[in-house]
SEZAFI-441058 format. One record per residue: residue number from 0; y, z, x of N, C-alpha, C in turn. Coordinates in steps of 0.02 Angstrom, whole numbers, padded with zeros to 5 digits, always signed. Each point is the difference from the previous one (the first is absolute). Layout:
# residues N
- NUM;Y;Z;X;Y;Z;X;Y;Z;X
...
This chain:
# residues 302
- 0;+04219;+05944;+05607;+00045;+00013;-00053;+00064;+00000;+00030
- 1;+00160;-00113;+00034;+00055;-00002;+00038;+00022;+00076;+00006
- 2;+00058;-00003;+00001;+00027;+00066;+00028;-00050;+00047;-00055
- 3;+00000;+00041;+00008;-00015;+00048;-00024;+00022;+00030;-00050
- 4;+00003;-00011;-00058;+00037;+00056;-00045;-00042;+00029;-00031
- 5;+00000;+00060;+00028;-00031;+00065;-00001;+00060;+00031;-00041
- 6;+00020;-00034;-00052;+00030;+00053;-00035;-00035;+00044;-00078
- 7;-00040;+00049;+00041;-00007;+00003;-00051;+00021;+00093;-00019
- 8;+00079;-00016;+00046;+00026;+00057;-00019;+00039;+00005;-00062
- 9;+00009;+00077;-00010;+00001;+00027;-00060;+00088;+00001;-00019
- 10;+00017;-00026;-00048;+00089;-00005;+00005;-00003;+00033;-00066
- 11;+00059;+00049;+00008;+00009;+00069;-00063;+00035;-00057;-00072
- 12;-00005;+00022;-00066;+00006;-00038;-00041;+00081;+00026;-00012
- 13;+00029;-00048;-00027;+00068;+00036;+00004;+00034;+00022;-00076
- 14;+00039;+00059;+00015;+00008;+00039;-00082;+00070;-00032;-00032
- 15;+00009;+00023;-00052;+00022;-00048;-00052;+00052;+00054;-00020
- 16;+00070;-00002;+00001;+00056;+00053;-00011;-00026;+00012;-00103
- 17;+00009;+00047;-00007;+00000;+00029;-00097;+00059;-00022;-00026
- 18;-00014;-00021;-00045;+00063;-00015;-00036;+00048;+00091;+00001
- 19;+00067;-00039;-00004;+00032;+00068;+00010;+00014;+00059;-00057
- 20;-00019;-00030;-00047;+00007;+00049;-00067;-00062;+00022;-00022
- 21;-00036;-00024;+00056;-00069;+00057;-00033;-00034;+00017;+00073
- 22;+00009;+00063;+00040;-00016;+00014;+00037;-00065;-00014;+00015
- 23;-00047;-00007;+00071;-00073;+00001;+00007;-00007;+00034;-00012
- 24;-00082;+00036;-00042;-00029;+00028;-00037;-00051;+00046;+00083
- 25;-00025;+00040;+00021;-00012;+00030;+00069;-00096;-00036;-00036
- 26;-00010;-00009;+00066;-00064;-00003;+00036;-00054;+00020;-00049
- 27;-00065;-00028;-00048;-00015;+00050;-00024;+00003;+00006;-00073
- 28;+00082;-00038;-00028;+00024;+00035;-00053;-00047;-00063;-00041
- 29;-00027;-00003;-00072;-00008;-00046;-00061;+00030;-00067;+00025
- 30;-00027;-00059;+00005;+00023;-00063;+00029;+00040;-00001;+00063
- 31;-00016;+00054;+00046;+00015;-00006;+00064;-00048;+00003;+00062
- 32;-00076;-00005;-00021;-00026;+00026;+00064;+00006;+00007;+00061
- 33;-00028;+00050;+00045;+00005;+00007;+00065;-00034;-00074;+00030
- 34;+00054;-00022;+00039;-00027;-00045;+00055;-00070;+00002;+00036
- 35;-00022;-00045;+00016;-00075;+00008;+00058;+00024;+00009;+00083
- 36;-00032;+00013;+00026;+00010;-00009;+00064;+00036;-00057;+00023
- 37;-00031;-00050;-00028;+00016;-00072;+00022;+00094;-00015;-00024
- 38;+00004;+00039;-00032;+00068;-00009;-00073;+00009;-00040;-00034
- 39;-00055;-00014;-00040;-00017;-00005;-00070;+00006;+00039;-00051
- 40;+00009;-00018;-00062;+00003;+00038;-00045;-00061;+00024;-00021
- 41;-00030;+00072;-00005;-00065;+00005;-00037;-00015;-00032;-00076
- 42;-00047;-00031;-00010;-00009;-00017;-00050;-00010;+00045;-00045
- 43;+00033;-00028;-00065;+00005;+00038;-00081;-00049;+00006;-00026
- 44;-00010;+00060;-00038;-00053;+00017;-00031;-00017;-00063;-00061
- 45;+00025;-00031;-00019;-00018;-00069;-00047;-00040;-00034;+00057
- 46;-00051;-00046;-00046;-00045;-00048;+00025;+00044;-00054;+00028
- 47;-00009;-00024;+00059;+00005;-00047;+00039;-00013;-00078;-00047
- 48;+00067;-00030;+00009;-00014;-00062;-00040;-00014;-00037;+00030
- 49;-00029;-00009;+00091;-00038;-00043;+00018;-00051;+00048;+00042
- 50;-00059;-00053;+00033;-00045;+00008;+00028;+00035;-00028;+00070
- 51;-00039;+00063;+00039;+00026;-00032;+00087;-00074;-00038;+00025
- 52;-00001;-00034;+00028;-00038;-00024;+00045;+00005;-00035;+00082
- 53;-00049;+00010;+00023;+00021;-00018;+00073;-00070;-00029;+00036
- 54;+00025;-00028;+00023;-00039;-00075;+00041;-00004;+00003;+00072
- 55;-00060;-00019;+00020;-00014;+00020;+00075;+00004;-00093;+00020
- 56;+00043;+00001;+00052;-00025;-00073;+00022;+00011;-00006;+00084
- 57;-00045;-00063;+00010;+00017;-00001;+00068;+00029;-00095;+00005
- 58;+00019;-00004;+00066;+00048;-00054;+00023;-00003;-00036;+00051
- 59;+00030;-00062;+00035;+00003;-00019;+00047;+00070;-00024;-00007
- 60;+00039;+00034;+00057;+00046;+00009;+00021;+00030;-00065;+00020
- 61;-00037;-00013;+00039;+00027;-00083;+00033;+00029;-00059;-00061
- 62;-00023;+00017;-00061;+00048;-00061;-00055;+00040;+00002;-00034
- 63;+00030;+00118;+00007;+00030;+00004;-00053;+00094;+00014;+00045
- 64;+00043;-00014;-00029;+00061;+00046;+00052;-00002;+00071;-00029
- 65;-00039;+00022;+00013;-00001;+00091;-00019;-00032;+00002;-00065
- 66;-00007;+00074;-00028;-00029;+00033;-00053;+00068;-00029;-00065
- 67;+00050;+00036;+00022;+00065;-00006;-00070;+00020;-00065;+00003
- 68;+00005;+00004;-00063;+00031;-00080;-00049;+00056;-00029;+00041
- 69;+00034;-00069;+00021;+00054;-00037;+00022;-00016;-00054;-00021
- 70;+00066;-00004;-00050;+00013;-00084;-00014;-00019;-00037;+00045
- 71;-00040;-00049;-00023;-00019;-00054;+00036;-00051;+00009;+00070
- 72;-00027;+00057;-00001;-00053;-00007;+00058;-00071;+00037;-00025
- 73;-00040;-00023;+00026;-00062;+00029;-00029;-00026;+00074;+00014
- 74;-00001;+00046;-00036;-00017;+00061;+00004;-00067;+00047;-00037
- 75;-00010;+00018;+00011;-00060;+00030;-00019;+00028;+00045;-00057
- 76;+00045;+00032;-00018;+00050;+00017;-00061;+00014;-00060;-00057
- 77;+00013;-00053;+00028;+00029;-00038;-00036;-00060;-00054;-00040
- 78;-00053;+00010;+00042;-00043;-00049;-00010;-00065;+00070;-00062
- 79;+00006;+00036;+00011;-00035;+00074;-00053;+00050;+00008;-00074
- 80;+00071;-00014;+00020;+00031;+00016;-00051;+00004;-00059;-00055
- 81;-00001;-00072;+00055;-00015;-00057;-00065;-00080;+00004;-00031
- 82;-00039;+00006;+00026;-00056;+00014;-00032;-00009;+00068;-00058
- 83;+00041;+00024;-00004;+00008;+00065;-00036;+00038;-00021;-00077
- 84;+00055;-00041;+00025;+00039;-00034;-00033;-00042;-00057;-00038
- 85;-00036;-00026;+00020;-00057;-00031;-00041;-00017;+00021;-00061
- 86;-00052;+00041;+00022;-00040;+00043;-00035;+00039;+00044;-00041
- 87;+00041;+00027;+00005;+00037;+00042;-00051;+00076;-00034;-00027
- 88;-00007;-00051;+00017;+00066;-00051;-00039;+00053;+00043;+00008
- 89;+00017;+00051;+00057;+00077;+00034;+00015;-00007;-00007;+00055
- 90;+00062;+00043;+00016;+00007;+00016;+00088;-00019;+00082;+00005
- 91;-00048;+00003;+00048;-00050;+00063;+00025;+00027;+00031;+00056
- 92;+00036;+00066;+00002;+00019;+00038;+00055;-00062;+00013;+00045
- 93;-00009;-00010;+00061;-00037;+00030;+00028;+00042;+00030;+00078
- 94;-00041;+00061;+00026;+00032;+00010;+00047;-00086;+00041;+00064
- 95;+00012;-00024;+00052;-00052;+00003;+00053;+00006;+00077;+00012
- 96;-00049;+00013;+00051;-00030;+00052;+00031;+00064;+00008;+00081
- 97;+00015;-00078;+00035;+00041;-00012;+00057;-00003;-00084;-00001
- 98;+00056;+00006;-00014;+00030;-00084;+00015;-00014;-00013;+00105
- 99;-00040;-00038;-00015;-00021;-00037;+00063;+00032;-00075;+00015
- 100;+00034;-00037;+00052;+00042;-00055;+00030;-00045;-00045;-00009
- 101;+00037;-00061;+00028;-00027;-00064;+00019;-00065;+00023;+00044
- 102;-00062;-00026;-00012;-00046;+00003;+00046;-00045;+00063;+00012
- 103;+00023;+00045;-00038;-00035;+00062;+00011;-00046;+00002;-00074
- 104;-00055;-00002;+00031;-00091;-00008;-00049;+00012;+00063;-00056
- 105;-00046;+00021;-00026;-00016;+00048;-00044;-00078;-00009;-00013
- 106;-00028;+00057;-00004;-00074;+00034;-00013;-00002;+00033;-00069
- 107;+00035;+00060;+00002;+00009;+00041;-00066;+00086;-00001;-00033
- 108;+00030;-00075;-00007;+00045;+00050;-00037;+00005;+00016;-00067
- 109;+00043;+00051;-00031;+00011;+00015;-00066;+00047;-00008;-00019
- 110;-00012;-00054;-00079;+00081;+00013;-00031;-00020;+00023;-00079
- 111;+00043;+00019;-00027;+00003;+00043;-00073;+00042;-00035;-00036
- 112;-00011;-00004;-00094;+00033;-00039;-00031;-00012;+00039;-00056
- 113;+00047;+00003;-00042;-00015;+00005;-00089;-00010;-00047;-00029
- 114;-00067;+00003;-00066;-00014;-00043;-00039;+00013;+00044;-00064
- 115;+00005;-00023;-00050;-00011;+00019;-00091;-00047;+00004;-00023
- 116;-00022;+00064;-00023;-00077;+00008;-00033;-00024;-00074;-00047
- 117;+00035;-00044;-00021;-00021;-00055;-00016;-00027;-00052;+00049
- 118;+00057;+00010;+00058;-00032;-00062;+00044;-00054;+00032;+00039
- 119;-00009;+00078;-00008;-00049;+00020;+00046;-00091;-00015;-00021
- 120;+00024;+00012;-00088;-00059;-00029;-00033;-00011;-00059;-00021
- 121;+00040;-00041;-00001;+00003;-00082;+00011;-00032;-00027;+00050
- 122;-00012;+00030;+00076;+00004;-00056;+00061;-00059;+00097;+00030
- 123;-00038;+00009;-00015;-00029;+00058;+00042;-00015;-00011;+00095
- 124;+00002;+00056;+00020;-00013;-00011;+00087;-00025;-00028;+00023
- 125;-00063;-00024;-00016;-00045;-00031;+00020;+00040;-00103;+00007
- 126;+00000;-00010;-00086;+00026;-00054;+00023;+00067;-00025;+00027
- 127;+00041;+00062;+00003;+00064;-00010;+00051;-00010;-00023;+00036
- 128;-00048;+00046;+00034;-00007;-00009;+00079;-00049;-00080;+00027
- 129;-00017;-00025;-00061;-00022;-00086;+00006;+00054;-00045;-00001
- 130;+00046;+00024;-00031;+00061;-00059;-00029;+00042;+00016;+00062
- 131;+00015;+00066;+00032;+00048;-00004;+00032;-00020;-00033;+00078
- 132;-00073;+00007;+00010;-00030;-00027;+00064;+00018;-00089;-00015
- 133;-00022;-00020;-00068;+00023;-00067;-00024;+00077;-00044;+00024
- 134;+00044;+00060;-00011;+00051;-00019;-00016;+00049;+00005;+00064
- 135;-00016;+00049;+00049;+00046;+00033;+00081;-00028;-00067;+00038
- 136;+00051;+00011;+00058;-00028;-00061;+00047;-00054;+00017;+00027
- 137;-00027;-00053;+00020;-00067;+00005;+00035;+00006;+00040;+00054
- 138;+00032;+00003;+00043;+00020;+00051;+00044;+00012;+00079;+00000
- 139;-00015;+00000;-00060;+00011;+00108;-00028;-00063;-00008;-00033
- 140;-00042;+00070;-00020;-00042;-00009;-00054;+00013;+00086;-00012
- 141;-00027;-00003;-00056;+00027;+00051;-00060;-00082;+00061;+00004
- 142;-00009;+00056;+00052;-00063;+00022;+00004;-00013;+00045;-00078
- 143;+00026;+00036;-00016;+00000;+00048;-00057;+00048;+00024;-00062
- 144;+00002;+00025;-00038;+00029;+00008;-00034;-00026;+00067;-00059
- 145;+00048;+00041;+00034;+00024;+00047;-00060;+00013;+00033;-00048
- 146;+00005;+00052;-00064;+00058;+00035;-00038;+00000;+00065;+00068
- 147;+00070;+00010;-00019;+00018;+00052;+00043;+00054;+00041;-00058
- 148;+00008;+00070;+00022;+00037;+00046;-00040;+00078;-00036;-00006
- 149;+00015;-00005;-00061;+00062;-00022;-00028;+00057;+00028;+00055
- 150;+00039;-00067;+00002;+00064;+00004;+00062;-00017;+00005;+00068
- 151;-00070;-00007;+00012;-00026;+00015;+00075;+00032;-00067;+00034
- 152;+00036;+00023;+00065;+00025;-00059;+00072;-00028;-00004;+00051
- 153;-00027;-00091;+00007;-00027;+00010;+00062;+00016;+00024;+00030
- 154;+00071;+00005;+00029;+00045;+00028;+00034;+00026;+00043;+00001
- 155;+00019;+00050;-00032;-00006;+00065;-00008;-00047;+00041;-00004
- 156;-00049;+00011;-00016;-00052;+00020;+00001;-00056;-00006;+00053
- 157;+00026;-00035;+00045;-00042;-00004;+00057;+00008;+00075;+00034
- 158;-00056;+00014;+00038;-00010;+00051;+00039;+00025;-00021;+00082
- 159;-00056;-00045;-00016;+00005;-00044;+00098;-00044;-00074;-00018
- 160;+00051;-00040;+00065;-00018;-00069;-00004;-00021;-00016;+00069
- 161;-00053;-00025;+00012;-00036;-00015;+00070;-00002;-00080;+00027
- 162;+00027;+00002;+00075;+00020;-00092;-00015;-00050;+00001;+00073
- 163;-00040;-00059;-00005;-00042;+00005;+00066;+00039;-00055;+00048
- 164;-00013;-00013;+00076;+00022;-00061;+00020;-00045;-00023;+00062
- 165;-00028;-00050;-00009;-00045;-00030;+00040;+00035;-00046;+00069
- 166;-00031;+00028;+00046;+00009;-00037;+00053;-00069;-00024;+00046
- 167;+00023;-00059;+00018;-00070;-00025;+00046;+00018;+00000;+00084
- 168;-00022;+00031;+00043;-00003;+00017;+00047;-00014;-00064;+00056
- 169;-00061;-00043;-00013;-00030;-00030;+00037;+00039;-00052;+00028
- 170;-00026;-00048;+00030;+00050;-00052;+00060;-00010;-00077;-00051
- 171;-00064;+00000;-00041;+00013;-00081;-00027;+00016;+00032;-00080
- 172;+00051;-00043;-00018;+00018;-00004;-00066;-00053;-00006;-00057
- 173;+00025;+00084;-00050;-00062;-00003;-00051;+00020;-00041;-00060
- 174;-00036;-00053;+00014;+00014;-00071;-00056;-00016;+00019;-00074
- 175;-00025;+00031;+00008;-00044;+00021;-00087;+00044;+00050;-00032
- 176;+00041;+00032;+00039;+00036;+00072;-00004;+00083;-00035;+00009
- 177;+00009;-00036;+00021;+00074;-00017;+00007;+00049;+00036;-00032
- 178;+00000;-00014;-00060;+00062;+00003;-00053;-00005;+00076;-00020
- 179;-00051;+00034;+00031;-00015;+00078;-00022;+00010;+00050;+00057
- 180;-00006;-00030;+00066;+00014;+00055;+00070;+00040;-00030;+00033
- 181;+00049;+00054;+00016;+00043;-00033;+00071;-00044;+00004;+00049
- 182;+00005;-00040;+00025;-00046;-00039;+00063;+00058;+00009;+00072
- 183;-00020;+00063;+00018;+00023;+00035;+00067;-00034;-00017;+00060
- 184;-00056;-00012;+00005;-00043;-00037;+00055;+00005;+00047;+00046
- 185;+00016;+00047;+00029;-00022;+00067;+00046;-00022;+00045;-00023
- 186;-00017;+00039;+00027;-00046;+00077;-00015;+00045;+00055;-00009
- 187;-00014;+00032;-00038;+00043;+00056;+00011;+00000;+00091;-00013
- 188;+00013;+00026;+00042;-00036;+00071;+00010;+00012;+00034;-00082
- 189;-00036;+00005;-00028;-00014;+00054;-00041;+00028;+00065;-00017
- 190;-00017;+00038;+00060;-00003;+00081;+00001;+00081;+00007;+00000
- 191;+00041;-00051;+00048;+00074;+00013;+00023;+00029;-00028;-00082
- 192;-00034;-00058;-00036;+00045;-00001;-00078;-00029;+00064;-00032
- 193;-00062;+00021;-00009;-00011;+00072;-00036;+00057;+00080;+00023
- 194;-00002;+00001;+00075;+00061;+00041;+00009;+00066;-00015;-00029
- 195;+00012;-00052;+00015;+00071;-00030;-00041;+00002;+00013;-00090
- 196;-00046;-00010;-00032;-00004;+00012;-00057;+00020;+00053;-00016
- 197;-00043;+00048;+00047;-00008;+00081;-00025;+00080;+00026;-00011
- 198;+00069;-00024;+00053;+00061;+00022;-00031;+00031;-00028;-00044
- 199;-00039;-00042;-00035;+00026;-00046;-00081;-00039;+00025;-00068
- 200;-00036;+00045;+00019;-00020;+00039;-00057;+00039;+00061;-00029
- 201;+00016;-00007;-00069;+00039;+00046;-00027;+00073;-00013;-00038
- 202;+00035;+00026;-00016;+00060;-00023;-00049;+00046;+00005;+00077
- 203;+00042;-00062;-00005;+00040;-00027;+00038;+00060;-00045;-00011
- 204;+00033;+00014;+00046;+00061;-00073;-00028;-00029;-00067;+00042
- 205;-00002;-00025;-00039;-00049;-00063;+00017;+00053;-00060;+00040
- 206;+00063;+00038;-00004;+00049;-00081;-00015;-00011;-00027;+00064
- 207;-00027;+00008;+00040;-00010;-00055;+00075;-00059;-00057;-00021
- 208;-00033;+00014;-00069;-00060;-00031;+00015;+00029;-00032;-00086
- 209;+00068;-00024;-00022;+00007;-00017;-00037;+00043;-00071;+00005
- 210;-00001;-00050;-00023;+00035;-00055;-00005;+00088;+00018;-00002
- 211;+00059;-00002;+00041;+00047;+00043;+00014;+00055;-00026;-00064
- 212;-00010;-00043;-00021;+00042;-00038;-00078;-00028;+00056;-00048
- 213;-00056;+00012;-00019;-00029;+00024;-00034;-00004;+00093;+00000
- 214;+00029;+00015;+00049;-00002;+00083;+00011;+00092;+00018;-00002
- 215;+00023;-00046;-00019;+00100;+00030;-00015;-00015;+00036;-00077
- 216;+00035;+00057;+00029;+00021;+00055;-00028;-00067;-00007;-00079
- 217;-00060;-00010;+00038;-00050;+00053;-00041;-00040;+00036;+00043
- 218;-00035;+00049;-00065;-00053;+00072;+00055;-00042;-00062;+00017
- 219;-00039;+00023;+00070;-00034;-00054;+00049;-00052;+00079;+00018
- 220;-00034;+00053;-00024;-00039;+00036;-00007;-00045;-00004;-00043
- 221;-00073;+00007;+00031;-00061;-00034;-00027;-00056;+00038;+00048
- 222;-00035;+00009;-00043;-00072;+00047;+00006;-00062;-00054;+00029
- 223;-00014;+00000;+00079;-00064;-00024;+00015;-00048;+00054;+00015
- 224;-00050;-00025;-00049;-00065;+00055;-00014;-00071;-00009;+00068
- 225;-00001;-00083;-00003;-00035;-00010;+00065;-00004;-00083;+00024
- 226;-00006;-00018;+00061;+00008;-00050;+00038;-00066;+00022;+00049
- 227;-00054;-00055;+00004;-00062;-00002;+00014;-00003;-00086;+00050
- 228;-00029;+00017;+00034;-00010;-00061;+00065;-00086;+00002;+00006
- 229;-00015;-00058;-00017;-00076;-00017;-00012;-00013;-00059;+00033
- 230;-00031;+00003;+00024;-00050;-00084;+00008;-00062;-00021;-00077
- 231;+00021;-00054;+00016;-00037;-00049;-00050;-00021;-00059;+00012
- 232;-00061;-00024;-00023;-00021;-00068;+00006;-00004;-00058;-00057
- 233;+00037;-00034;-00021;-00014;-00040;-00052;-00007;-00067;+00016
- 234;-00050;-00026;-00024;-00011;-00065;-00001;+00015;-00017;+00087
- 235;-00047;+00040;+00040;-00010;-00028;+00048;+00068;+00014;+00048
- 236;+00067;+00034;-00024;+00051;+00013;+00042;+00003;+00057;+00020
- 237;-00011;+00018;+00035;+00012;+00086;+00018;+00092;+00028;-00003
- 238;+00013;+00050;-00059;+00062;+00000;-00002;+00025;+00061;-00006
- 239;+00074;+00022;+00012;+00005;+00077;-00009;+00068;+00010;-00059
- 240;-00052;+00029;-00027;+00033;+00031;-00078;+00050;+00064;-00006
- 241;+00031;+00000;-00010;+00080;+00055;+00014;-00013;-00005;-00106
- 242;-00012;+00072;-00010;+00008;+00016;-00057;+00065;+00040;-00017
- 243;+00053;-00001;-00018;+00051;+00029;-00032;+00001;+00045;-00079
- 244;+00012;+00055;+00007;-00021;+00035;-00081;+00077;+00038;-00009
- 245;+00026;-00002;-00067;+00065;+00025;-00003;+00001;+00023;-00076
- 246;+00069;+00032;+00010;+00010;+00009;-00088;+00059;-00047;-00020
- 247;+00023;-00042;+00056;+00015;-00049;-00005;+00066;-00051;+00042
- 248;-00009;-00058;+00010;+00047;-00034;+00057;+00055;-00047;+00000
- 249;+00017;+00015;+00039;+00071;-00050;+00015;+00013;-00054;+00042
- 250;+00017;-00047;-00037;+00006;-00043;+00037;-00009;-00037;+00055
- 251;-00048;-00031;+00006;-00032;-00029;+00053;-00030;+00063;+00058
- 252;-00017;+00067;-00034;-00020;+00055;+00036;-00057;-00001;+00037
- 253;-00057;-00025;-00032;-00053;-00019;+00012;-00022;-00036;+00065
- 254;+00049;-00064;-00008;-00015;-00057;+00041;+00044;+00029;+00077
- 255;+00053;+00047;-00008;+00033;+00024;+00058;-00031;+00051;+00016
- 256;-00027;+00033;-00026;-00062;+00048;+00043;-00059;-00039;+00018
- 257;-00024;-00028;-00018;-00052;-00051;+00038;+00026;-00037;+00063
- 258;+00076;-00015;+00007;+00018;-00042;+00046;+00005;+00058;+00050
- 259;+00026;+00066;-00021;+00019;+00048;+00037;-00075;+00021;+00048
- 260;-00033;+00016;-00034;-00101;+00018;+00014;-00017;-00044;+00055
- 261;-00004;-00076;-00019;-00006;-00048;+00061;+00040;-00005;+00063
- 262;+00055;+00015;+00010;+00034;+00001;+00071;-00020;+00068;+00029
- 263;-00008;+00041;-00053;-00044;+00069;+00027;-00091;-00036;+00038
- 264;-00021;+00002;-00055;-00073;-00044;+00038;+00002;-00048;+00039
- 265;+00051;-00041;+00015;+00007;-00063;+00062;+00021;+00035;+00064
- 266;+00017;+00061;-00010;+00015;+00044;+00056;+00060;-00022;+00016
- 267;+00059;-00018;-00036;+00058;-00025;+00007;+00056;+00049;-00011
- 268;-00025;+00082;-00026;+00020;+00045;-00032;-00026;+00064;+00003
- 269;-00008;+00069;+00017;-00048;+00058;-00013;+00006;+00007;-00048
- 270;-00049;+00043;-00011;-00008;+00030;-00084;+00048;+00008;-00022
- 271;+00038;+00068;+00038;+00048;+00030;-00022;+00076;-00023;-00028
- 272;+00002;-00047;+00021;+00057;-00070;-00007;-00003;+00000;-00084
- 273;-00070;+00030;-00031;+00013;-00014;-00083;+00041;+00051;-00029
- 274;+00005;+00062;+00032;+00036;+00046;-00012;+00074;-00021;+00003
- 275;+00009;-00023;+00069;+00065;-00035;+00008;+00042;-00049;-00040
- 276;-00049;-00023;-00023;+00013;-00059;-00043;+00028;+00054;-00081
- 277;-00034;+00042;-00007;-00010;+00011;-00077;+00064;+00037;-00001
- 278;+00035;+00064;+00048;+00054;+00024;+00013;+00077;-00042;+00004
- 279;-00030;-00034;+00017;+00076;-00070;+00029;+00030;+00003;-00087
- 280;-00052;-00036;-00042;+00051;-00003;-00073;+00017;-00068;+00003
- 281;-00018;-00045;+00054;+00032;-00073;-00002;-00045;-00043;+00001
- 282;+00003;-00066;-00031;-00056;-00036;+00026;-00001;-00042;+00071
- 283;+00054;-00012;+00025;+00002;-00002;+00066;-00061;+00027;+00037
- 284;-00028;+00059;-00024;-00017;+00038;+00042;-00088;-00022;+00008
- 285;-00017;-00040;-00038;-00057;+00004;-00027;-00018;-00088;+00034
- 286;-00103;+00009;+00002;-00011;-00055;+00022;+00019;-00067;-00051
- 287;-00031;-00052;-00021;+00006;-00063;-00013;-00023;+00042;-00059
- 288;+00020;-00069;-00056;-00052;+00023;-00075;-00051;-00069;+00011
- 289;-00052;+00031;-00008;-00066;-00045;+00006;+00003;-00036;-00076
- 290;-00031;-00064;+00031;+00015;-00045;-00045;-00064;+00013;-00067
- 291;+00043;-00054;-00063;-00023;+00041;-00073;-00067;-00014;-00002
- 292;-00024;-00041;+00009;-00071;-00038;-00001;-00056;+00045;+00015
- 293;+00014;+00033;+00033;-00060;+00048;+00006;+00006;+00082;-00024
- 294;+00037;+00002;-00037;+00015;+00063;-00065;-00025;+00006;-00064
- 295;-00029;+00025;-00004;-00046;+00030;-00070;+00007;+00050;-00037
- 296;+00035;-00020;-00079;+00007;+00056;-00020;-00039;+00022;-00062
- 297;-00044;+00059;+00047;-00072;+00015;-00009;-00042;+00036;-00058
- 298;+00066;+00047;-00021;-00037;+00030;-00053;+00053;+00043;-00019
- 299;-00001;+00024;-00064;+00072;+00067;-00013;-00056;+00068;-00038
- 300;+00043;+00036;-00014;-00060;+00081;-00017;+00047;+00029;-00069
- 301;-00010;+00005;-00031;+00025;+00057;-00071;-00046;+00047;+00008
């Protein structure tokens, strides 16, 4: 899954000045509800004039330039939203679980949309989820589909999003696996990336392990819940799996802690160097960002 955009951080919604002759009404008051956590407006006691729904799909990274829509290049956004546009003869807001780059795969992601109790009973789940496998490029497919509680966001509403990243270890190139593992061809100690991990667990300022365009003058603090170093065998490659679990990431975060982990395991680095790294605040400070191709973004949690 190119660079990495692991964004599937959380940006505050921004408030709207009151007109000046009629003061805001406080928190609470009759057509003002209290905000959510997320800062949203709570929804009104009137029925919801649409239905939310949300769609599980997975991807291959290698055809699309990222998750979000751009004129003129093929996206996994852009190519969901004309098929949407089909089928419901408008234009369909949708918004993901974490916008993922050029090249970076997907397993579980989620995106959420409103439909109209007409189009919801017009076109039911079942055969959505035929038309829309019909209609996306061959390269995405559409696993499930949804109703979810009115106004629910992939993206807001996420708890934690888990991105796996495969690497192949061995000395001959895994041909079958290419476009899915960085292909490192040495071995590499384990126990010394598991120590390294252990000081990247927890709420942190992440900004060394962030793309440095992308961390001006925003919060670059983010909650890692757990980072797991496994061996695995697939299809005959013996490979080691670096699981990442968060409440959510920044910018190419992912792929720079993986690069960071490996100069730790090539023995190019001690453990403790991750600490160093995470304190600095720069990306200077930090190893390579491992390339997108072997990033997976794996699953999200409500």
């Amino acid at each position: 899954m190119a660079s990495l955009v692991d964004n599937a951080a959380v940006q505050g919604s921004q408030a709207h000045d009151a007109p000046a002759a009629a003061p805001a009404a406080a928190p609470g008051a009759a057509g003002n509800p209290v905000p959510d956590a997320a800062g949203r407006p709570a929804p009104d006691a009137a029925p919801h004039p649409f239905h939310t729904l949300a769609l599980t799909m997975s991807y291959n990274g290698l055809h699309f330039s990222g998750f979000a829509q751009q004129p003129g290049q093929p996206t996994v956004q852009g190519s969901l939203n004309n098929a949407l546009r089909i089928l419901y003869r408008r234009q369909v807001e949708t918004t993901c679980a974490g916008r993922t780059d050029a090249g970076v795969h997907a397993k579980g992601q989620v995106v959420s949309f409103d439909v109209s109790p007409s189009e919801l009973q017009g076109r039911p789940l079942p055969g959505l989820l035929r038309s829309l496998n019909a209609l996306i490029d061959d390269n995405a497919a559409i696993l499930a589909i949804e109703e979810r509680a009115p106004g629910f966001s992939a993206r807001f509403d996420a708890r934690s999003r888990e991105y796996r990243y495969l690497i192949a270890t061995g000395e001959a190139r895994p041909v079958l696996l290419a476009d899915r593992v960085w292909h490192l061809g040495r071995p590499l100690d384990l126990e010394a990336m598991r120590d390294a991990a252990a000081y990247l667990i927890g709420e942190h300022d992440f900004k060394s392990f962030c793309k440095a365009v992308s961390a001006q003058d925003k919060p670059t603090n983010r909650k890692v819940m757990q980072i797991a170093v496994e061996e695995e065998c697939l299809m005959g490659e013996n490979l080691v799996v670096i699981k990442v679990v968060g409440n959510a990431f920044l910018h190419s975060m992912v792929r720079t802690i993986v690069g960071t982990m490996v100069a730790i395991g090539l023995g190019n680095r001690p453990a403790r160097w991750a600490q160093d790294v995470l304190l600095a605040c720069d990306r200077r400070a930090a190893g390579q960002t491992a390339p997108a191709h072997g990033l997976v973004f794996w699953q999200v949690s409500y």
